[in-house]
C-alpha positions as CSV (number, residue, x, y, z in Angstrom):
1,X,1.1,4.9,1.7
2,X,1.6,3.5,5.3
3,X,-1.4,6.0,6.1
4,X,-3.6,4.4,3.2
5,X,-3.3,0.9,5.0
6,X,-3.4,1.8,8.3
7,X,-6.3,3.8,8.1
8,X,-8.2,0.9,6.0
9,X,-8.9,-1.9,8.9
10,X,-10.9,1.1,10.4
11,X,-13.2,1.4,7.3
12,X,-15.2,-1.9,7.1
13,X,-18.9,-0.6,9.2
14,X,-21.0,-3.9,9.7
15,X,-20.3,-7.6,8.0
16,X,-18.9,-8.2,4.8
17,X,-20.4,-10.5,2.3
18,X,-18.0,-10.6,-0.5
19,X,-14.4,-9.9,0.2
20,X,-12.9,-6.2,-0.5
21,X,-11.8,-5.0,-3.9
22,X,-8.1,-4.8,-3.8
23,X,-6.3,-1.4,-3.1
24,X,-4.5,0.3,-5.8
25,X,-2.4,3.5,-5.6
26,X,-0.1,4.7,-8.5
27,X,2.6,7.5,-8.1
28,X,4.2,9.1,-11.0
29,X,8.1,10.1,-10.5
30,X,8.3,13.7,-9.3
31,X,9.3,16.2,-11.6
32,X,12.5,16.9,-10.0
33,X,15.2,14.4,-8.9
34,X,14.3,12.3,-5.6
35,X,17.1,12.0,-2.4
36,X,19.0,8.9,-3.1
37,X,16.7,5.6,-1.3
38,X,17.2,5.3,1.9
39,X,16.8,8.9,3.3
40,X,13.1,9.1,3.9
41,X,13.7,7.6,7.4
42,X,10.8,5.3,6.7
43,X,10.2,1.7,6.2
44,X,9.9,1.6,2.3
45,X,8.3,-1.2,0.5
46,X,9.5,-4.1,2.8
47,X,7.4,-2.1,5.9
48,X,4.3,-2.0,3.0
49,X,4.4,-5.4,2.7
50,X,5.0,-6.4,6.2
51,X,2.0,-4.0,7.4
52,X,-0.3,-5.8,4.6
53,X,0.6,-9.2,5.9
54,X,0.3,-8.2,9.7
55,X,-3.1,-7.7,8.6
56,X,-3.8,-10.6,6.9
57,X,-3.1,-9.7,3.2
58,X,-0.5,-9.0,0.7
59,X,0.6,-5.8,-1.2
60,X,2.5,-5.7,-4.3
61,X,5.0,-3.1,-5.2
62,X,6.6,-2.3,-8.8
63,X,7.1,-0.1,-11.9
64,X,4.7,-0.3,-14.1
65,X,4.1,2.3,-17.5
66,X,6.2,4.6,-16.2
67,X,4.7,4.8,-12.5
68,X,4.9,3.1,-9.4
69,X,1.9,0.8,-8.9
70,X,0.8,-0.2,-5.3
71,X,-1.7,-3.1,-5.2
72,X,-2.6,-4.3,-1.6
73,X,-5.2,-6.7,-1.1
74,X,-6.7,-6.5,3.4
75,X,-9.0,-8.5,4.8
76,X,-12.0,-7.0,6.7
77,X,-12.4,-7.0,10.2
């Protein structure tokens, strides 16, 4: 995911007239057990959220149907 967002300020070529349709990524579990949280050595869904807003938008993270649902919303530049 924190490829996804910061490859997207990147992808806006020329002037916007309408703003972006939001970003949504959905991830069903794996099929076998995960590492317990905090192994990944990342910045989880807190660094998500704090990437979105250095950028001047907002992401969402939850569960949702029986995935996890990423919905960002980024301003283009």
């Amino acid at each position: 995911m924190h490829q996804v967002l910061a490859d997207l300020p990147g992808r806006g070529g020329g002037t916007a007239r309408r703003p972006p349709p939001p970003l949504e990524v959905t991830n069903p579990p794996p099929a076998t057990p995960s590492p317990p949280a905090g192994t990944g050595g990342g910045s989880g869904v807190d660094g998500i959220r704090e990437r979105a807003a250095l950028l001047g938008g907002h992401a969402q993270v939850g569960w949702e149907h029986g995935q996890w649902v990423l919905r960002a919303e980024l301003p283009l530049r």
